[in-house]
N, C-alpha and C positions, 0 to 999 in steps of 0.2 A: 504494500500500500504506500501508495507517493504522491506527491502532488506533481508530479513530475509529467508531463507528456508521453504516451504512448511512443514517439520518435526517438525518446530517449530510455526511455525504462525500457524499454526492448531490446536495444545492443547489449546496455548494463545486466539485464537477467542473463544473456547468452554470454557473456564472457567469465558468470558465477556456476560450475559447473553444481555447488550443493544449491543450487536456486532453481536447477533442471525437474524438481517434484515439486514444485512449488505447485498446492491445487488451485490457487487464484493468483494472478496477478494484475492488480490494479491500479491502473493511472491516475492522473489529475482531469485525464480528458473519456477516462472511460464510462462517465456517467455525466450530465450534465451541469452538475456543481461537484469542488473538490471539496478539501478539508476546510476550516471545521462543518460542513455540514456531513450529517449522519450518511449521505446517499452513497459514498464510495467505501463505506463499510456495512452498509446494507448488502449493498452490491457483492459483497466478497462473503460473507456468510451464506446468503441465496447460493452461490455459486460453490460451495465449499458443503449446501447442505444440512448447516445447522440455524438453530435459532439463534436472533442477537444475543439472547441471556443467556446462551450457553459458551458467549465471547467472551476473551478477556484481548484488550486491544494497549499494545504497548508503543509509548511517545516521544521523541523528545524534544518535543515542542509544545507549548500550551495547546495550539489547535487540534491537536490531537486528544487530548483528554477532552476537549468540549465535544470533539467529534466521538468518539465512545460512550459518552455518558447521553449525547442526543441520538444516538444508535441504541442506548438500552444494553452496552457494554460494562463488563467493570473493567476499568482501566488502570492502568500502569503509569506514571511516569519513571523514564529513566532522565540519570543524573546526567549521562555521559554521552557522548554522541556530538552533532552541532551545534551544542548548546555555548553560549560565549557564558563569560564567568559572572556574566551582573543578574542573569536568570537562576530566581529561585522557585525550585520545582514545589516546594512545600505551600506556595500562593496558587496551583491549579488546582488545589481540589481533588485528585489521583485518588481511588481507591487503594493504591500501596504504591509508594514508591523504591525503585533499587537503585544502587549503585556501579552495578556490576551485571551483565548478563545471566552469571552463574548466582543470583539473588531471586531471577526467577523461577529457577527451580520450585526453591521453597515455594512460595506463592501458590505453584501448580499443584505441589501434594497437599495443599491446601482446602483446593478445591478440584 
């Protein structure tokens, strides 16, 4: 999930070969509105099969937690990523936030 153009998230998935089982991949352009609105993680749950509340949608930007939490997601903020250093993730609201990829583990045998 990107807000990225189809023209671009397509070269980029093909050059990640563990991105090759990916069951959805979704653009900025694959639905009519991107992020934060809920449509392009509607879109990728439909597609993938399950219901929104059975997501959990991980961020690391604010518009991604608004866009989870208006999808009917529980949401994640991560610390790490694009985030520049004057963004504090504990102002989005996040259902959990981590520091580390390997933080969501725990989260998962959570639920």
């Amino acid at each position: 999930m990107t807000n990225k153009s189809q023209r671009f998230t397509t070269p980029l998935v093909k050059q990640y070969s563990i991105l090759a089982n990916a069951s959805a991949v979704i653009s900025g352009d694959t639905t009519p509105h991107s992020k934060p609105h809920p449509a392009p993680l509607l879109e990728a749950a439909k597609r993938i099969g399950v219901l929104p509340n059975q997501c959990m949608f991980v961020g690391d930007d604010e518009r991604d937690v608004q866009a989870g939490r208006a999808a009917g997601m529980l949401t994640v903020a991560a610390s790490y990523g694009y985030l520049s250093d004057s963004k504090n993730v504990s102002h989005w609201r996040a259902d959990f936030e981590i520091d580390s990829p390997i933080e969501l583990l725990k989260i998962l045998k959570l639920h």
